[in-house]
C-alpha positions as MATLAB code, in Angstrom:
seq = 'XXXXXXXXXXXXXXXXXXXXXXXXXXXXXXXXXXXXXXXXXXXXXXXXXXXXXXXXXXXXXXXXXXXXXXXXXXXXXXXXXXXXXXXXXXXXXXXXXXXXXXXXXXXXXXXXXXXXXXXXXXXXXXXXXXXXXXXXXXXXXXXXXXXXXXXXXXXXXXXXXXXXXXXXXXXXXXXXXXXXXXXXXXXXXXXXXXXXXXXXXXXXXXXXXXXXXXXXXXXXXXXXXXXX';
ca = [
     136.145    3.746  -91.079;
     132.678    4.688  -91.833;
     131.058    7.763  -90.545;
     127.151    7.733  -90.722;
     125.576   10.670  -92.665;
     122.630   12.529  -92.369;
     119.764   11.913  -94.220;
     120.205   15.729  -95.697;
     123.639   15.246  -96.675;
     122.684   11.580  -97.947;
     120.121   13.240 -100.514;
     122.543   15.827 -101.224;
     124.905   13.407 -102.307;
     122.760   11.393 -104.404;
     120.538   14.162 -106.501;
     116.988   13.665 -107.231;
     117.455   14.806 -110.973;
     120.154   13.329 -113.249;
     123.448   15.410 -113.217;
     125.015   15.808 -116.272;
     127.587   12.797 -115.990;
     124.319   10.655 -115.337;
     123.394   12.150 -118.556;
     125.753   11.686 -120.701;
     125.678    8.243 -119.046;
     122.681    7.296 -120.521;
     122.583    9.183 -123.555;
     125.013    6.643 -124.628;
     126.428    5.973 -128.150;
     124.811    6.951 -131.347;
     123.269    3.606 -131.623;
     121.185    4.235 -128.365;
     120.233    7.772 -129.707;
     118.513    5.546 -132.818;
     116.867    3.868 -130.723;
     115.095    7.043 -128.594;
     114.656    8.593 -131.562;
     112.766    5.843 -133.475;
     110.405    5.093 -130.240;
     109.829    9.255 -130.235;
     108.647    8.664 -134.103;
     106.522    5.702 -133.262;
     104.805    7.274 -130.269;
     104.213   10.812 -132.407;
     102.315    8.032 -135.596;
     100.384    6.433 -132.207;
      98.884    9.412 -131.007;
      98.076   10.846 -134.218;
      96.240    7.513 -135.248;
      94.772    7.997 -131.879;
      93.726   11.565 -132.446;
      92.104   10.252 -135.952;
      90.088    7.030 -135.418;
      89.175    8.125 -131.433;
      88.756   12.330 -132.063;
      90.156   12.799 -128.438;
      90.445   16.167 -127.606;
      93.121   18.602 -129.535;
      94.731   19.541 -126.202;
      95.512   16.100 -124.631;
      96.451   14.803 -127.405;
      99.257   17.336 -128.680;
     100.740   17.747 -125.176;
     100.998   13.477 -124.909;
     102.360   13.753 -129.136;
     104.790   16.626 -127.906;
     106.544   14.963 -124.667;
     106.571   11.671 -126.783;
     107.976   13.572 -129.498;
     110.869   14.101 -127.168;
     111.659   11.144 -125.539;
     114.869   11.120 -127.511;
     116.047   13.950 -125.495;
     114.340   13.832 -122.013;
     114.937    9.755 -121.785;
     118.378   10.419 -120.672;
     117.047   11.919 -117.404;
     114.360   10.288 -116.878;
     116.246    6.748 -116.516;
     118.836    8.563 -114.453;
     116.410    9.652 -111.941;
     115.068    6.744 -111.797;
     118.358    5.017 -110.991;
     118.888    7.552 -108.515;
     115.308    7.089 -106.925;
     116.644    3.456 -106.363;
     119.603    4.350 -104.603;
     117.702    7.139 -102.397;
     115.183    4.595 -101.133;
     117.790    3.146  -98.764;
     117.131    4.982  -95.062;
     120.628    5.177  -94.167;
     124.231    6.031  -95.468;
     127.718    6.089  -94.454;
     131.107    7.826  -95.926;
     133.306    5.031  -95.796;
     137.056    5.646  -96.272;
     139.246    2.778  -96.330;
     141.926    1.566  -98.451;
     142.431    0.034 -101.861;
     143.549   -3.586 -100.521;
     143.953   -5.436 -104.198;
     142.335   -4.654 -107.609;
     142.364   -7.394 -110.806;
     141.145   -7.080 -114.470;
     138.654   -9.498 -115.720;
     136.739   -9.514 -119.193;
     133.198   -9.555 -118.966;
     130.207  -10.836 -121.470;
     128.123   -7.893 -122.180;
     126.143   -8.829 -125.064;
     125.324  -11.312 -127.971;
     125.115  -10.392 -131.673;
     123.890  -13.068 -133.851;
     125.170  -12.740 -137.748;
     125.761  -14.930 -141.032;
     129.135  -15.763 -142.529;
     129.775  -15.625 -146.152;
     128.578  -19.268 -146.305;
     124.979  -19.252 -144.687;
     125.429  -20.257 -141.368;
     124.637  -18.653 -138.160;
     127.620  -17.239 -136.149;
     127.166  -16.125 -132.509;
     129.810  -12.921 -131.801;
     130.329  -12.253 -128.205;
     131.139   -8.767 -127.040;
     133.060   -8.653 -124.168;
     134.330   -5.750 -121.910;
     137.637   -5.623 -119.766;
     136.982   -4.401 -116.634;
     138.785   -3.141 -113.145;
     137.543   -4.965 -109.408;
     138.789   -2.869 -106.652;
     138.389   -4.657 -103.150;
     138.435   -1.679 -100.375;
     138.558   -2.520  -96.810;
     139.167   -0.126  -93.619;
     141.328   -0.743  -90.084;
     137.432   -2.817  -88.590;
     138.014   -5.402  -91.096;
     135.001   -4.375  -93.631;
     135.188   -5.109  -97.109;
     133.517   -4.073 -100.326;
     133.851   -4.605 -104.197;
     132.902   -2.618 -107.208;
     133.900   -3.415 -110.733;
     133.967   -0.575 -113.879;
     134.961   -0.910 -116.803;
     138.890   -0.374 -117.463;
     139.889    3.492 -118.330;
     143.442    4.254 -118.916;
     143.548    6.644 -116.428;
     143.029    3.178 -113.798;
     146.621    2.635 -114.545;
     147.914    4.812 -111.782;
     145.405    2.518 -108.857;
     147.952    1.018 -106.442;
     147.483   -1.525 -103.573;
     147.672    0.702  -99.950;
     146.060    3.913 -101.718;
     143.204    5.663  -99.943;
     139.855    4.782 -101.013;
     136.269    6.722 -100.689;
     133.236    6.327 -101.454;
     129.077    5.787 -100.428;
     127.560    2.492  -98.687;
     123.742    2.558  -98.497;
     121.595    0.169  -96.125;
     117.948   -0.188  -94.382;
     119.990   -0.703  -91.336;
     120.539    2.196  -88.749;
     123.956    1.180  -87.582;
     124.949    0.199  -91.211;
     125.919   -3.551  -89.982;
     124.735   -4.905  -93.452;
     125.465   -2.866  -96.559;
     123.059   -3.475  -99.385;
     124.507   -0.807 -102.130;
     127.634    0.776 -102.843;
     128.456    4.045 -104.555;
     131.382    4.708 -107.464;
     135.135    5.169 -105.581;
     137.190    8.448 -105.394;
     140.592    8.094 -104.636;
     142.296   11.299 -103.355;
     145.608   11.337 -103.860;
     145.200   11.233 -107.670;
     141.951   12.854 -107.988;
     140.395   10.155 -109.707;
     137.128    8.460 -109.545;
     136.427    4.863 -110.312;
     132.971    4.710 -111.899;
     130.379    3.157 -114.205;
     127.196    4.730 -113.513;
     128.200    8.299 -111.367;
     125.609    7.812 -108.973;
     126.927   10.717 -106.328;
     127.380   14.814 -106.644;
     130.807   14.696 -107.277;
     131.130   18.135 -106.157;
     129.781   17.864 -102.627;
     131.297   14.516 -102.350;
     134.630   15.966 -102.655;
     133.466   19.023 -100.214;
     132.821   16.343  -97.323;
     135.761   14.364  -97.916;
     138.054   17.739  -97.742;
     135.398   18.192  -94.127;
     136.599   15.001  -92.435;
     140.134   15.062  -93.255;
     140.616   18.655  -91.945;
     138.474   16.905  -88.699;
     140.541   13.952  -88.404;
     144.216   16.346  -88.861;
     142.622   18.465  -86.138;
     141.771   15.639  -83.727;
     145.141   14.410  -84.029;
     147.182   17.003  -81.805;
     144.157   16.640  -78.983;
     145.082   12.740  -79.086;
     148.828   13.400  -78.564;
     147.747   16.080  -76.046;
     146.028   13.570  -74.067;
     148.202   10.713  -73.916;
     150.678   13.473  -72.624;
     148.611   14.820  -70.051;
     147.430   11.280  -68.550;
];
């Protein structure tokens, strides 16, 4: 079942500026911290080349040096906002809640290293990633898919749990789904996730809401069926 959500609620959900899970998402391993930090260095030596040969004006010139001198610790947001910026673009949203109808691990390429053996020649080294597919589907007959990569904690998924999450779309009655959010299953309090796209918090607040809406429409049904 998926119930259509406000357009406040949807950009509640998704926040404009990176939580700390997105974060720590993108702050990544110490290898990608090498990385900000060298580009910070290298834009700090621009600007100051800048600031000699061109004699731009003091001001300008030390605020651009100081945010570039930073980039090492503001680039985590940045690239999470922008993430989120893609995903808040769609008009419309829907909580769906289905069911978790059959998962599979697969092993994924995720990058190429290219190295030298002890004898000169050029070896290619794969890197590969195991991952977790869920396929979730509700009582209409929809279906989605998300892959993450494989936790330990996945070990507990089973086949007939509940399943939550986002769908996004340009479409008002959601009939096509263009994006999908990361999955929160209930009954073990346990997200499925690579990037953590949604306010976990609220997220959990509204699915609480519509359970404690659908337990409470369930006595009016029986009452109902016995009155007609």
């Amino acid at each position: 079942m998926i119930v259509p959500l406000t357009r406040q609620k949807f950009e509640q959900l998704i926040p404009l500026i990176a939580t700390g899970l997105q974060y720590k998402y993108y702050w990544g391993n110490f290898s990608d911290f090498l990385q900000r930090l060298l580009i910070s260095v290298v834009t700090v030596a621009v600007v100051f080349l800048v600031k000699v040969f061109l004699g731009l004006d003091f001001g300008i010139v030390f605020l651009i040096g100081l945010i570039g001198a930073f980039y090492w610790l503001w680039g985590p947001v940045f690239w999470a906002s922008m993430r989120n910026a893609k995903c808040r673009r769609y008009k419309y949203s829907g909580f769906l809640r289905g069911r978790v109808l059959d998962y599979w691990i697969t092993e994924e390429l995720i990058g190429k290293q290219e190295t030298v053996d002890k004898k000169g020649d050029l070896v290619i080294v794969e890197n590969r990633e195991k991952r977790i597919n869920l396929e979730i589907g509700d009582d209409t007959g929809f279906t989605v898919e998300y892959q993450a990569p494989l936790r330990v904690a996945y070990k507990v998924i089973a086949r007939g749990q509940r399943a939550e999450l986002l769908v996004m779309s340009n479409r008002p009655d959601l009939s096509s789904i263009d994006e999908i959010s990361d999955i929160y299953i209930p009954s073990r309090d346990l997200w499925v996730s690579d990037y953590p796209c949604i306010q976990r918090d609220f997220f959990t607040g509204v699915s609480s809401r519509l359970r404690r809406d659908e337990e409470d429409e369930r006595p009016r049904r029986r009452r109902r069926r016995v009155e007609s």
